[in-house]
C-alpha positions in Angstrom: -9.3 -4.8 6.1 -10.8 -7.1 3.6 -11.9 -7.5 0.1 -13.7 -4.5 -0.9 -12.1 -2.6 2.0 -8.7 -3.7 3.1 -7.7 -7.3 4.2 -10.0 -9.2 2.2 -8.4 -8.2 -1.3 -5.4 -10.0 0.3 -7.4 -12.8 0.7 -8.8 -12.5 -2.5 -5.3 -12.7 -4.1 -5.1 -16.0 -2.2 -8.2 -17.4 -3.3 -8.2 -16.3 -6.6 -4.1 -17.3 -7.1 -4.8 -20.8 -6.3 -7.5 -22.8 -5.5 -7.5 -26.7 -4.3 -10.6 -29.1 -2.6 -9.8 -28.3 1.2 -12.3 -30.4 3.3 -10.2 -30.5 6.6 -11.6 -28.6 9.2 -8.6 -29.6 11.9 -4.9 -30.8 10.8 -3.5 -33.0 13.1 -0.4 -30.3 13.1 -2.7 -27.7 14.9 -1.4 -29.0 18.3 -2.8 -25.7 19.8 -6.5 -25.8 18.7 -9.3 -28.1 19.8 -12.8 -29.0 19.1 -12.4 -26.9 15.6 -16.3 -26.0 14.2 -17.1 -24.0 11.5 -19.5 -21.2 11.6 -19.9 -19.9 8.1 -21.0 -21.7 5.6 -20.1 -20.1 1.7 -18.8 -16.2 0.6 -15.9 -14.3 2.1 -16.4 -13.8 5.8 -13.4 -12.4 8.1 -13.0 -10.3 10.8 -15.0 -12.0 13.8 -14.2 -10.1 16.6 -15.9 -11.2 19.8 -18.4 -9.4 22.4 -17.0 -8.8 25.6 -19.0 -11.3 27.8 -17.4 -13.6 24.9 -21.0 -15.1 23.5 -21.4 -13.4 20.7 -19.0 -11.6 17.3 -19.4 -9.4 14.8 -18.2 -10.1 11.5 -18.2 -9.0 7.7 -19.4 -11.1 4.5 -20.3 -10.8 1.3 -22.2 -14.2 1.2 -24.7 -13.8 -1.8 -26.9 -16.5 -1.0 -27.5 -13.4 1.4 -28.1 -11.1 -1.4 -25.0 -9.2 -0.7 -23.2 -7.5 -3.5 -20.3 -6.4 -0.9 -19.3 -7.0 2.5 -22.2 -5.8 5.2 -22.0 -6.2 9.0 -23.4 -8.9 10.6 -23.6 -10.0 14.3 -24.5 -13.7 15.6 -24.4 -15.7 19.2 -21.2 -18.3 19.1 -23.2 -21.0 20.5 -26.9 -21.9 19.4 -27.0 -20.3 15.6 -26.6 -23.2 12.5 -25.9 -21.3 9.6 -25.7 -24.4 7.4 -28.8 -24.2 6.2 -28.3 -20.4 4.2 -30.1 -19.2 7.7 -28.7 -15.1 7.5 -27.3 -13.9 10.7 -28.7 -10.3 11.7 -27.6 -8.1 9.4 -26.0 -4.4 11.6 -25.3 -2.4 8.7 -27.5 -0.5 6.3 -27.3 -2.3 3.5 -26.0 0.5 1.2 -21.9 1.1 0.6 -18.9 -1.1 1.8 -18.3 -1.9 5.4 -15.2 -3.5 7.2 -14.3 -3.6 10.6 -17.2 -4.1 13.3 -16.4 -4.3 17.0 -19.2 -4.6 19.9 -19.0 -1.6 21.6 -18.4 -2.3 26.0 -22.3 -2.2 26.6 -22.8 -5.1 24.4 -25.9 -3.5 23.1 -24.3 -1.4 20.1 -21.6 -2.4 17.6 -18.8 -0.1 16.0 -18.1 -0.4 12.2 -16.5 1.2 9.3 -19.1 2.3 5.9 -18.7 4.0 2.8 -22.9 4.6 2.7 -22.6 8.3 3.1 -20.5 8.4 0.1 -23.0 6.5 -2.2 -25.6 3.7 -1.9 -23.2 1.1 -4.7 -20.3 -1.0 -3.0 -17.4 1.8 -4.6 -15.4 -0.5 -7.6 -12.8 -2.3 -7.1 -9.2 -1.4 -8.2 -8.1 -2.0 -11.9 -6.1 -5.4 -12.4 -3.3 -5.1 -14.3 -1.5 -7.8 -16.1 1.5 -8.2 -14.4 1.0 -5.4 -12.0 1.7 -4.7 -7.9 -1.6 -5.9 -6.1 -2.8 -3.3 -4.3 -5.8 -2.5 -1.9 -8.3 0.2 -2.1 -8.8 2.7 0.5 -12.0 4.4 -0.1 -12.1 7.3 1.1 -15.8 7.6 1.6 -15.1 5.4 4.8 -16.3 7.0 7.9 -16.6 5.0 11.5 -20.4 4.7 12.7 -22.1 3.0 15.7 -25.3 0.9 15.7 -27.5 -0.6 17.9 -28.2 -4.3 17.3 -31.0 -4.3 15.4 -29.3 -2.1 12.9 -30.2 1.6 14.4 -28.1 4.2 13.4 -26.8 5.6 16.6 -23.5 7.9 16.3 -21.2 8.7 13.9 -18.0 8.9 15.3 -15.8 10.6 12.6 -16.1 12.9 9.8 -13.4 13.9 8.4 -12.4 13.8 4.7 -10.8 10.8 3.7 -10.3 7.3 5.1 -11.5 6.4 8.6 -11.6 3.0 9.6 -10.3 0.1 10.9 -11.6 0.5 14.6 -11.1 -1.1 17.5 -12.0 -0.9 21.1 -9.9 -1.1 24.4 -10.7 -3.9 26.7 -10.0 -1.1 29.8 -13.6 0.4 27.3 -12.2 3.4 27.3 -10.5 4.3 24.1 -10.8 3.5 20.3 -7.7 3.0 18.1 -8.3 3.3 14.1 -6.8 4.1 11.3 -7.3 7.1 9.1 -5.3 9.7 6.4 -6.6 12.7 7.7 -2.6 13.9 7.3 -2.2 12.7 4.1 -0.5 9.5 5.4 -2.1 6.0 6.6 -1.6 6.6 10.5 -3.0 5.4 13.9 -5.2 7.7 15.8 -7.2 7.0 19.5 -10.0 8.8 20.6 -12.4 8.4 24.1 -15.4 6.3 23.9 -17.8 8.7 22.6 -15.5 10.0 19.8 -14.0 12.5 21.5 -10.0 13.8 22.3 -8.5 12.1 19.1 -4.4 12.1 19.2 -2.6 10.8 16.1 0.0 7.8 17.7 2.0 6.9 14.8 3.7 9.5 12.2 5.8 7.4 10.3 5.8 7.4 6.6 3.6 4.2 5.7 0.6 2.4 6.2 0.0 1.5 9.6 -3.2 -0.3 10.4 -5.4 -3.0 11.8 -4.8 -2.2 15.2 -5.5 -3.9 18.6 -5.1 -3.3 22.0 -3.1 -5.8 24.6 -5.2 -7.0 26.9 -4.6 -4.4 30.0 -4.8 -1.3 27.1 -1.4 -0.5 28.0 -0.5 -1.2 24.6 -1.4 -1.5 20.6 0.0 -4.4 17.8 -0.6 -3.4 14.3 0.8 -3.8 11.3 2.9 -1.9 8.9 4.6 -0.7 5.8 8.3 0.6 6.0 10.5 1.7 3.1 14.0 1.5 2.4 14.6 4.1 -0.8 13.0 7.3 -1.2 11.9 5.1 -5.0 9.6 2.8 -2.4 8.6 5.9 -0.3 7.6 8.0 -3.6 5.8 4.7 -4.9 3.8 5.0 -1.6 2.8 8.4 -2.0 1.7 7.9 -5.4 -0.2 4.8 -5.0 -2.0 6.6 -2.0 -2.6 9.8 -3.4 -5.0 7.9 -6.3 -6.4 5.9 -2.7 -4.7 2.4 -3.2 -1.5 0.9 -1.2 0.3 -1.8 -1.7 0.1 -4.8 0.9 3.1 -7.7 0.1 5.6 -6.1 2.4 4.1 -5.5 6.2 5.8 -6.5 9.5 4.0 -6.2 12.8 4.5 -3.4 15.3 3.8 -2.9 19.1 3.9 0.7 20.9 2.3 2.1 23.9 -1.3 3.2 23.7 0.1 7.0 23.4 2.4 6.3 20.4 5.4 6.0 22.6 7.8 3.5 23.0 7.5 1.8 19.0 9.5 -1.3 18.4 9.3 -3.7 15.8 8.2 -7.6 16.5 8.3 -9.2 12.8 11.0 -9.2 10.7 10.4 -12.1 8.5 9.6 -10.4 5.5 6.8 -10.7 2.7 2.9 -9.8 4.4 2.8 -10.2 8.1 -0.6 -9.0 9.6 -3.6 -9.1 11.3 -1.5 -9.5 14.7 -3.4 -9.9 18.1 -2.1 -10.3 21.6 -2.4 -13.4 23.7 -4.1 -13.2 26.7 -1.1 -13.5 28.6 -0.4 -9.8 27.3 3.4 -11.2 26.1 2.7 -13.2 22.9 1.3 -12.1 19.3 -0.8 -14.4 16.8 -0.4 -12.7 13.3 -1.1 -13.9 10.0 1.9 -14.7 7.3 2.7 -15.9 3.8 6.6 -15.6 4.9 7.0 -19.9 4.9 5.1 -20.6 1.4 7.0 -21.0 -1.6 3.6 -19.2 -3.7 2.4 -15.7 -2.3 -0.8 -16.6 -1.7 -0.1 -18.9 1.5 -1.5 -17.7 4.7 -0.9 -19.6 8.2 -1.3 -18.4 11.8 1.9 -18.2 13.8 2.7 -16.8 17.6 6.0 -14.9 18.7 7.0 -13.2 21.5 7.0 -9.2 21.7 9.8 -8.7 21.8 10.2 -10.9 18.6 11.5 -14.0 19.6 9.9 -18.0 20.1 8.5 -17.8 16.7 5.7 -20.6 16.1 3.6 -22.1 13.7 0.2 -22.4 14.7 -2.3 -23.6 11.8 -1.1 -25.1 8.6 -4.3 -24.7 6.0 -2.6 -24.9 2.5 -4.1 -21.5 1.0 -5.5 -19.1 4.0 -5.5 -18.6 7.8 -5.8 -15.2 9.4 -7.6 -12.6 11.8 -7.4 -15.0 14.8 -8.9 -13.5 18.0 -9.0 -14.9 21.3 -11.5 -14.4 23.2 -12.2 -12.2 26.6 -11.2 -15.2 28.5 -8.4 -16.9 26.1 -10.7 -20.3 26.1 -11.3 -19.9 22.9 -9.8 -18.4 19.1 -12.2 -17.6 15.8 -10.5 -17.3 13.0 -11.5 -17.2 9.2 -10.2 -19.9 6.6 -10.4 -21.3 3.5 -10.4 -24.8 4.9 -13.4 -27.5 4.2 -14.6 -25.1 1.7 -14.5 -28.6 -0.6 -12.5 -26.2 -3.4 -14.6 -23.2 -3.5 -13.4 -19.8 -3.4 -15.4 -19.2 0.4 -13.7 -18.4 3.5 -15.4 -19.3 6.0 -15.5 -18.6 10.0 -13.9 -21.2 12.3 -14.0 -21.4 16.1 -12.0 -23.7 18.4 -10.5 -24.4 21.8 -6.9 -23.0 22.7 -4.9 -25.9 24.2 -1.2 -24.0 26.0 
């Protein structure tokens, strides 16, 4: 879900596409945020997902001042931690492979994340740019879904099967997991229990479906997804997975019930919708889209309705907004951008208060 696993080559296509001095860390637009601080402070860092008493998130970076060399895990308080200084969060993962996708586990003492270490010690290379080419994401399949404690311990893996597992995210009822995974061949949606246990495939539509959340009772999951419209775009799917890449510039969001049941599509805006998670109120979506900007690469926040309508805009950064997530008590959103990054490549976490 980022570079080096699966969102954050998205962002890098933003980043790397276009590049401008962005040194606002609140525009005056961004009605619904207040009190907008940053948390992060240079590299790629994304997917800050919070704890369930709400004072503390995990989160993925690459930052080399860290000596990185590809996203690892990290975990760090909200409140109380300046990172301004190059100070390095606590680091969950091992150090060795890519990761993507941690989520503190209910018990607050253990955190759930996706790695590739079993498959190798190197971060796995990144796909081949070609002039002119589709952009495309990796999906390693050396991915597996693991749970440490939070000084790093190794405590459970949770899957191994061959092929991609990852992407794993945990109910607030803290009962089930949702993740995604090609164990069928296709990119689909799977839960299991807790402990790993009972997993039931949800989604069996041809396409990649992924990044998945439940809504705040755990009645239901958002995600996002690829759809087709010729068996040519179905066979370039299956071809592009089949040597483990996918292509991401066509996704719309998706809501179902936590069995699989009752699918219906949200988004239909067109161009990359993703990253979707529910409001607190259980009724509205926050998703990230390029679907307003005249250049690919232009990523805001925006809000809608389930069932698709009251479409809003909710941040207005001129290159990169996304993976906005409320917290347990809606007070608060994180979110990563490539604001006040005073024309750097870095994307940076950012925390403020929702205003209704």
């Amino acid at each position: 879900m980022k570079f080096h696993s699966l969102a954050t080559a998205l962002l890098s296509l933003s980043i790397n596409t276009f590049c401008v001095a962005q040194n606002t860390t609140h525009y005056p637009e961004e009605k619904h945020l207040a009190n907008v601080r940053q948390l992060t402070f240079g590299g790629d860092n994304a997917e800050a997902y919070w704890s369930f008493d709400g004072k503390s998130v995990s989160f993925q970076s690459n930052n080399k001042k860290w000596g990185l060399g590809c996203d690892q895990i990290f975990y760090m308080p909200v409140e109380g931690l300046d990172l301004s200084d190059g100070h390095m969060p606590t680091r969950i993962s091992t150090g060795m492979g890519r990761t993507t996708c941690a989520f503190f586990m209910p018990n607050g003492k253990s955190i759930l994340y996706a790695s590739t270490h079993l498959g190798g010690e190197a971060c796995p290379p990144d796909p081949e740019r070609k002039p002119g080419g589709k952009y495309l994401w990796p999906i390693y399949d050396t991915y597996d879904i693991f749970i440490a404690d939070l000084n790093g311990k190794m405590i459970k893996q949770l899957t191994n099967n061959p092929g991609y597992d990852a992407e794993a995210t945990v109910s607030p009822k803290k009962d089930k997991i949702v993740f995604t995974s090609t164990r069928n061949g296709d990119l689909d949606l799977y839960v299991m229990n807790i402990d790993g246990s009972n997993v039931k495939q949800i989604t069996n539509e041809l396409g990649y479906d992924g990044g998945a959340f439940f809504s705040p009772d755990g009645k239901k999951i958002v995600f996002r997804a690829s759809r087709f419209s010729s068996e040519g775009e179905k066979q370039e799917y299956r071809d592009n997975l089949a040597k483990g890449l996918v292509a991401p510039t066509a996704m719309e969001i998706f809501v179902c019930n936590a069995d699989g049941s009752g699918l219906k599509q949200v988004t239909k805006l067109g161009k990359a919708n993703w990253a979707p998670f529910y409001h607190p109120d259980g009724k509205r979506i926050i998703f990230s889209s390029n679907h307003k900007g005249t250049r690919g690469f232009e990523f805001n926040l925006f809000m809608i309705n389930e069932d698709g309508t009251g479409l809003q805009q909710i941040t207005y950064d001129k290159v990169f907004d996304s993976f906005a997530m409320f917290s347990p008590d809606g007070k608060k959103l994180i979110f990563s951008s490539n604001r006040n990054n005073n024309g750097t490549r870095d994307t940076n976490l950012f925390v403020a208060d929702w205003v209704e």
